[in-house]
C-alpha positions as CSV (number, residue, x, y, z in Angstrom):
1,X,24.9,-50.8,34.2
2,X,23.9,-48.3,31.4
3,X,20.3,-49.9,31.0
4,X,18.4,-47.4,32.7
5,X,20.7,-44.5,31.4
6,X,20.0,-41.9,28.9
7,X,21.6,-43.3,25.6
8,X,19.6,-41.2,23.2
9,X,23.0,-38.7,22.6
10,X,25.4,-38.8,20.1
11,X,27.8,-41.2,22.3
12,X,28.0,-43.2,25.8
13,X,31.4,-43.0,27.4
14,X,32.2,-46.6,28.8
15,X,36.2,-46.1,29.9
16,X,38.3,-43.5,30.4
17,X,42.1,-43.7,31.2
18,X,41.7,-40.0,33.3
19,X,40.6,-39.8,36.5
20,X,41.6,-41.3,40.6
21,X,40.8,-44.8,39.4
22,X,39.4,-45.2,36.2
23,X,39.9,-49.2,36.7
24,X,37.4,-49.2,38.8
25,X,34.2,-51.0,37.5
26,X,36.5,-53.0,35.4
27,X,37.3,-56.7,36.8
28,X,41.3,-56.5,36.2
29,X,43.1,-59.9,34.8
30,X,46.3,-59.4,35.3
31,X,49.2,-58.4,37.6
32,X,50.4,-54.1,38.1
33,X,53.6,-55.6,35.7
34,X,51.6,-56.1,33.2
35,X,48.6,-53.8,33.3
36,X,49.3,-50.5,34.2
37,X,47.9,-46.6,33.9
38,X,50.6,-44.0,32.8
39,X,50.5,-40.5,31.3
40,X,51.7,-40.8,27.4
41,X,53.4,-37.7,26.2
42,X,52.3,-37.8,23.0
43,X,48.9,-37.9,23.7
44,X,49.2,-35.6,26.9
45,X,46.4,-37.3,28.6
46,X,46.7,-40.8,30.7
47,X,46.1,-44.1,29.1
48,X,45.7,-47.7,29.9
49,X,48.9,-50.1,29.1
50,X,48.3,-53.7,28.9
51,X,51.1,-55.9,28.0
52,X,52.3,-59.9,27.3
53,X,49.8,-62.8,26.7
54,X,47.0,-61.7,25.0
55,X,45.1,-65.0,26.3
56,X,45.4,-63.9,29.9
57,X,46.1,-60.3,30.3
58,X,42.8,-58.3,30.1
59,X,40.7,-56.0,31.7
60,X,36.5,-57.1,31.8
61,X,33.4,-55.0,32.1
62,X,31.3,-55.5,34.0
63,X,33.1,-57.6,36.9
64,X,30.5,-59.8,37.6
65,X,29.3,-62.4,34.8
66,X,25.8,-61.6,36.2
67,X,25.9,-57.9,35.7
68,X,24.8,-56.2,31.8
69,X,25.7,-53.2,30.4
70,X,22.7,-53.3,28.4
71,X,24.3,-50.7,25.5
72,X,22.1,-49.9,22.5
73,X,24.0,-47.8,20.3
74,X,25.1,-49.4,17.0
75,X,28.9,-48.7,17.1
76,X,31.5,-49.4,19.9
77,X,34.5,-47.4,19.8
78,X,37.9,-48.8,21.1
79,X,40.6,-45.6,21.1
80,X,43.9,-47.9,21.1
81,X,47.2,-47.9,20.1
82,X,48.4,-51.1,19.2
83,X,52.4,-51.8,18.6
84,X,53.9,-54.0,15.6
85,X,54.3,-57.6,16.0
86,X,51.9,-57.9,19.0
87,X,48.6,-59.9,19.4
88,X,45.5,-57.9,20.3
89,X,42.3,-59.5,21.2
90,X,38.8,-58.1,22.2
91,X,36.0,-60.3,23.4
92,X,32.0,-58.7,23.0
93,X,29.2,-60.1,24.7
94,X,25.9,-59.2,22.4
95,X,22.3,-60.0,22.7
96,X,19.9,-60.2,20.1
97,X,16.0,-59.4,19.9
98,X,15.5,-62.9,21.2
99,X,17.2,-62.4,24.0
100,X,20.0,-64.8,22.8
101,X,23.3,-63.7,24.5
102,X,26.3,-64.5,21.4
103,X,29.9,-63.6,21.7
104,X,32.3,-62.0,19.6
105,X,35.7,-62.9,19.3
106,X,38.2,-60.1,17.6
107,X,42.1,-61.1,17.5
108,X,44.9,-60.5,15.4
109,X,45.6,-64.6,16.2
110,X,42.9,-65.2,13.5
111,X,43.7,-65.5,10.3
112,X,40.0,-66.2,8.8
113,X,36.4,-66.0,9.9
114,X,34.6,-68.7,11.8
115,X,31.5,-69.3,13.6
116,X,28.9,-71.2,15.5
117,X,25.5,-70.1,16.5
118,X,26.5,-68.6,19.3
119,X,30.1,-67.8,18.9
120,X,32.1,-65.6,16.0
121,X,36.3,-66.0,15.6
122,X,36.7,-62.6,13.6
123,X,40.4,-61.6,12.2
124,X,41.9,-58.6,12.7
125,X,44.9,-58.6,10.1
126,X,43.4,-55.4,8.6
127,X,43.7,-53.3,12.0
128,X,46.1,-49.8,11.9
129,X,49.0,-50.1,13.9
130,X,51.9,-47.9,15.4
131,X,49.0,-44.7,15.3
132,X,46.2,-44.2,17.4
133,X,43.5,-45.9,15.9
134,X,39.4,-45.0,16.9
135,X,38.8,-48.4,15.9
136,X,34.9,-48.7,15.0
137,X,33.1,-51.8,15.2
138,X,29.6,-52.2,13.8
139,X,27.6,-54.0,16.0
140,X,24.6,-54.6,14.1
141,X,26.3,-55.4,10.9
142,X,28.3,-58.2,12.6
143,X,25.5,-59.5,14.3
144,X,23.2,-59.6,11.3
145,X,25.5,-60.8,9.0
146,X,27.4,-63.5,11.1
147,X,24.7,-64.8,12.9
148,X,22.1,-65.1,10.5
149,X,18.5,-63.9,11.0
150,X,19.6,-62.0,15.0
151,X,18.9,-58.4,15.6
152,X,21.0,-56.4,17.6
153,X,19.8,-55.4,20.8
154,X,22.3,-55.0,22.9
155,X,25.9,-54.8,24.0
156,X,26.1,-56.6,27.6
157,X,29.7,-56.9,28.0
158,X,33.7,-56.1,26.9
159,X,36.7,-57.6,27.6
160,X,39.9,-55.8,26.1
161,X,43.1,-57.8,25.8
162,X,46.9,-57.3,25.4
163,X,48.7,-56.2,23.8
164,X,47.6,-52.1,23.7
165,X,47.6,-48.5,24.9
166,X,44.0,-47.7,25.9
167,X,42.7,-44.1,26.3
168,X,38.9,-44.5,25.9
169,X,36.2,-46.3,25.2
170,X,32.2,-45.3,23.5
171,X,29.6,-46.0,21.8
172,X,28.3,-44.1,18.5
173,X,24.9,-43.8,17.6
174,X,25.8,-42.2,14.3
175,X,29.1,-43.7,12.3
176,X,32.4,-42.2,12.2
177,X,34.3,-41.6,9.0
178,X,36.4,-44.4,8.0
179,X,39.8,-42.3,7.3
180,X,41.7,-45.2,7.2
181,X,39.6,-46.3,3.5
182,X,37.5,-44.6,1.1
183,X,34.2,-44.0,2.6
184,X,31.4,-42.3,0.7
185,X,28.3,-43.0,3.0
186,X,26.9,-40.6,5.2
187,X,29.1,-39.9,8.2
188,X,29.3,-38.4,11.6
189,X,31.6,-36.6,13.7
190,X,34.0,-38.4,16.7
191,X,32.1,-36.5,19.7
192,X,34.6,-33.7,20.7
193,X,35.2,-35.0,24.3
194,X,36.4,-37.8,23.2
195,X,38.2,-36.6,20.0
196,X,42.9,-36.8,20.2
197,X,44.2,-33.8,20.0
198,X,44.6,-32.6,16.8
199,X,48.7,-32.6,16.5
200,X,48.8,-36.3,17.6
201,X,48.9,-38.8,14.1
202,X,45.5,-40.8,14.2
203,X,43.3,-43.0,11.8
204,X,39.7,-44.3,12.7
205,X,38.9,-47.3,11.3
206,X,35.3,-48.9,10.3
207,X,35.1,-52.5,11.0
208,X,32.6,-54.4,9.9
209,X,32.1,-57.7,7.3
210,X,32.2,-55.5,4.3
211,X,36.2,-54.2,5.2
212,X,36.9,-57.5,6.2
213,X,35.7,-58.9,2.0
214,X,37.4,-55.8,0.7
215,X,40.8,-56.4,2.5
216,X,40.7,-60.1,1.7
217,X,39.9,-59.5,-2.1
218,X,42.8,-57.1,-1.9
219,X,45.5,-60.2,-0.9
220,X,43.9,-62.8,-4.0
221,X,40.7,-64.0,-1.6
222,X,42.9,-66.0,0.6
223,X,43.7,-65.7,4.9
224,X,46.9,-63.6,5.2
225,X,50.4,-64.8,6.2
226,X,52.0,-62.9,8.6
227,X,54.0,-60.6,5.8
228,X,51.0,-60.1,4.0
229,X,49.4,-58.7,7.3
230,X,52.5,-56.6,8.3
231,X,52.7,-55.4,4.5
232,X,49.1,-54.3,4.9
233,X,48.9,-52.9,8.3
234,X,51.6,-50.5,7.7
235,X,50.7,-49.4,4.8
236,X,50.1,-45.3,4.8
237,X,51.1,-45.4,8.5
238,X,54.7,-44.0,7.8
239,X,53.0,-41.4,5.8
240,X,50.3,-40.4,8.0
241,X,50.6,-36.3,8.9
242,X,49.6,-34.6,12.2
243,X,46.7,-32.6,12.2
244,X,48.7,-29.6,12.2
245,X,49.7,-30.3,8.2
246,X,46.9,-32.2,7.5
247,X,43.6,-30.5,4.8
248,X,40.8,-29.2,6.6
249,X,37.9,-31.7,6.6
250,X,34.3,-30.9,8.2
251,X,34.2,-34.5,9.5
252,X,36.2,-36.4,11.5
253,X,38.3,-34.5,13.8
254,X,38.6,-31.7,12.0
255,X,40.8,-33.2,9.9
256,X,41.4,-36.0,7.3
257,X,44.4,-38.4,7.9
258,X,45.5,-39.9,4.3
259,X,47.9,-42.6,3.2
260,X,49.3,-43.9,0.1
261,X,46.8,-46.0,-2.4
262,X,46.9,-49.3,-2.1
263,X,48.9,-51.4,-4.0
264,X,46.4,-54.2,-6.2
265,X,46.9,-57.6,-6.4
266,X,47.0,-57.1,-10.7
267,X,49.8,-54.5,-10.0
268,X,52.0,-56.9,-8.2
269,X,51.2,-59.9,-10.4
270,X,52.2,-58.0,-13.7
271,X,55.3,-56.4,-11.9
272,X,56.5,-60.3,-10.8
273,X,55.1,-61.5,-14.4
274,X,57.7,-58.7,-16.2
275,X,60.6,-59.8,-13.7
276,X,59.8,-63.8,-14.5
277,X,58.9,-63.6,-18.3
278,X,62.4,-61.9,-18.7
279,X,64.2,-64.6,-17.1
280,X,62.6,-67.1,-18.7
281,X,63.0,-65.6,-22.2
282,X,66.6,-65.8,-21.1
283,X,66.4,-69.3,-20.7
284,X,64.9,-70.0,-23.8
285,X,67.6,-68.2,-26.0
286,X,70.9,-69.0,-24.2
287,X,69.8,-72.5,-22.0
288,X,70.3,-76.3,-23.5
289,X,67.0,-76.9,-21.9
290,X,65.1,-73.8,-23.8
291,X,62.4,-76.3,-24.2
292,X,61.1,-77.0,-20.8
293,X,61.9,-73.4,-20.3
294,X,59.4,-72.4,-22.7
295,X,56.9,-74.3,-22.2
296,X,57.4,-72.9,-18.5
297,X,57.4,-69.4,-20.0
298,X,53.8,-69.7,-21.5
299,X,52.4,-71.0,-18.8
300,X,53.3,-68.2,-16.7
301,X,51.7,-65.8,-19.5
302,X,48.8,-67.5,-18.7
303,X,46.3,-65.4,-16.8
304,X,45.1,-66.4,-13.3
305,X,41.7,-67.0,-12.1
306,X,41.2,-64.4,-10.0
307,X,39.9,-64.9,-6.6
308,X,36.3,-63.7,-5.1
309,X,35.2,-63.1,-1.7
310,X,32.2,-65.2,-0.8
């Protein structure tokens, strides 16, 4: 669809939610109940709405299995809003150099990494929700790092999945800033077209192996639970300002959305140590069974192994 198209600018517009019938080209999985277009006040522009199963409520591009998009641009931007305590999925079609098609799996019902030559489970614990989110995805580091030895050459299709508010889709030739982390390599700028207005609370967020390590190291190098994952999505989302109030940043829409640090795992472990070691000290003085009690108590003064990310 976009093989024999000029893809040499900064961006390639796949989807957008304006226009008589933006669903048009897309192959639509699902009934008007559940997959709708609406105007959202907040973001004063119209957006896609797909809601319930995430396993069989979708919208795919292209509609025929047959059909390519044939997309070269390293990064494939997804401008979603996705609520609390709803599955997401996305599904990405790639080939490689060898012409080998591979797919691409990305769901919040993941809760660790998995593949097969030909096939990738990736979690999505890590993804911002509750705020628009330009949610980046780095093709050619998932590709080369997952499936080892492949080259990127292309993206040849999307599906996108409940549960989500969808408002555009692109491609990047050049990557965003990562606002949603600390990000010190050479950035771009979100194309201006296809940039949120500047008053409406937003985050874009680099995904690629790397963020996933980071954000596993960050819960003790293990998959998340389902607190863990809520504990770490919404952090900095309550705090996130408008660009009205936000500094002025030459990159990124203008502006620079911020949350609080994140809490580390030796933090929390020394903060539940202090709380423990008192209790047991307790014990030890004022218990019949001080003994047991403190042997307990030194083990816990013990330090951990800590974990790595592999």
């Amino acid at each position: 669809m976009f093989k024999n198209e000029y893809q040499g600018g900064a961006f390639v517009e796949i989807f957008s939610a304006q226009g008589k019938n933006p669903g048009a080209k897309w192959k639509i999985l699902g009934s008007p109940s559940v997959i709708w277009k609406e105007f959202d006040k907040e973001v004063k522009s119209f957006v896609f709405v797909l809601e319930g199963s995430s396993q069989t409520n979708k919208i795919q591009l292209p509609k025929e299995n047959k059909q390519i998009l044939g997309l070269i641009q390293r990064f494939l931007v997804l401008q979603i809003y996705i609520p609390l305590g709803q599955d997401f999925s996305t599904e990405l079609l790639i080939t490689d150099l060898r012409n080998i098609k591979r797919r691409l799996y990305l769901s919040t019902v993941h809760k660790e990494l998995s593949s097969t030559p030909l096939h990738a489970k990736i979690p999505l614990f890590m993804i911002k929700r509750k705020i628009w989110c330009n949610l980046c995805i780095d093709l050619v580091a998932f590709t080369s790092e997952i499936f080892k030895g492949a080259v990127f050459q292309s993206l040849d299709g999307i599906i996108v999945s409940a549960n989500c508010k969808l408002r555009k889709i692109f491609t990047l030739k050049c990557k965003p800033q990562d606002t949603a982390d600390k990000d010190d390599e050479p950035t771009d700028i979100i194309p201006r077209s296809c940039q949120l207005t500047t008053d409406v609370p937003q985050v874009t967020q680099l995904l690629n192996m790397t963020k996933l390590c980071q954000t596993e190291i960050k819960f003790g190098g293990h998959p998340l639970s389902s607190a863990e994952s809520d504990q770490f999505i919404n952090r900095g989302t309550g705090s996130m300002r408008s660009g009205k109030n936000q500094d002025v940043c030459h990159i990124a829409f203008g502006s620079k959305v911020l949350g609080p640090p994140p809490l580390s795992g030796r933090r929390n472990n020394m903060r539940m140590f202090s709380e423990m070691s008192g209790y047991f000290l307790k014990m030890m003085t004022t218990s019949p069974i001080w003994p047991p009690a403190r042997s307990l108590y030194f083990w816990m003064k013990t330090p951990a192994t800590p974990h790595t990310c592999g």
